[in-house]
N, C-alpha and C positions, 0 to 999 in steps of 0.2 A: 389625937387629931390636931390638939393644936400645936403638937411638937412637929407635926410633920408641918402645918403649912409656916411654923418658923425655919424649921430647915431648909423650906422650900424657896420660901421668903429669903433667907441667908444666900442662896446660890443662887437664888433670881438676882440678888445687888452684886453678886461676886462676879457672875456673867456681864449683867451689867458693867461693872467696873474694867471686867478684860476687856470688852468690846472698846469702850471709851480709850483705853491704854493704847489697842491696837489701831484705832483713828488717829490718835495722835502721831503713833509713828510713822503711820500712813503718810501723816500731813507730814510731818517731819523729813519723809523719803523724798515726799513733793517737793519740797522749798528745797532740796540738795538738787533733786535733777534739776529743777527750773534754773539753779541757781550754774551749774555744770553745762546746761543747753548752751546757756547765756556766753559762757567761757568760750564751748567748744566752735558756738558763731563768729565770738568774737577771734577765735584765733585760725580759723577759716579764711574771714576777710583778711587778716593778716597776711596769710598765705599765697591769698590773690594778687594783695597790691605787690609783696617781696618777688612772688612769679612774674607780676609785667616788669618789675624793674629790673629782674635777673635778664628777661625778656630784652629791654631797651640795652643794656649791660653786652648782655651775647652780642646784638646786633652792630652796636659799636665801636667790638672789638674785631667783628667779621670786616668792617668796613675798613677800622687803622691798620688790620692784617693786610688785607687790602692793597692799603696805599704804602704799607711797607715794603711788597712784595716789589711796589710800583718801582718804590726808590730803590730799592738794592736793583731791579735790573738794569734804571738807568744807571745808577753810581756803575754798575759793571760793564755796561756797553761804555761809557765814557771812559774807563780804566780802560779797557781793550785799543778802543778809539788812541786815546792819549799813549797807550805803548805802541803800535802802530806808527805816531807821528815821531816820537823818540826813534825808533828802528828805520824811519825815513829820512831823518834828520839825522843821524850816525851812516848813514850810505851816504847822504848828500855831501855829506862832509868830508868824507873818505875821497869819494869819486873827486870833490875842489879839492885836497888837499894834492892827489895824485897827479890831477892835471895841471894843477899849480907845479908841481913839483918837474915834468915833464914842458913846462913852459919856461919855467927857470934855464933847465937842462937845456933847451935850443937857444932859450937867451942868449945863456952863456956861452955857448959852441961856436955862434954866429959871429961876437962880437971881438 
């Protein structure tokens, strides 16, 4: 009898000792998650502030698109514009030169 309540005694400390073993790990799993939460909040809030700035970013670049679209139409209506007055200024010119030319012509016929 007294071999068994030492055997008994033996696996009662043995049990003992796993349980204690498997609290540690326990606790050990704990301090990793808590420790992993901590990470995955903080790169979370990371994620927030990088989305409003990508945010501000889009928005900026929606606006210089924007005013880029603005400038090329006017740079292109003044191109237009400005060849226009070229192609009126090459008639103008033709039409004084011809009549120049046809004034000479009576000028000289007359005198």
């Amino acid at each position: 009898m007294a071999e068994t309540g030492a055997t008994l005694q033996s696996t009662n400390n043995e049990l003992v000792k796993c349980i204690e073993e498997l609290r540690e790990k326990r606790e050990e799993a704990n301090r990793q998650i808590q420790k992993e939460e901590e990470e995955k909040a903080r790169i979370v809030s990371e994620i927030q502030i990088l989305s409003d700035r990508l945010a501000k970013v889009d928005d900026n670049l929606a606006r210089r698109y924007a005013a880029k679209a603005e400038y090329d139409k006017a740079i292109s209506e003044t191109e237009n514009a400005f060849q226009k007055i070229l192609e009126s200024s090459r008639t103008l010119l033709h039409v004084l030169k011809r009549e120049s030319t046809q004034l000479r012509k009576k000028s000289d016929g007359s005198g």
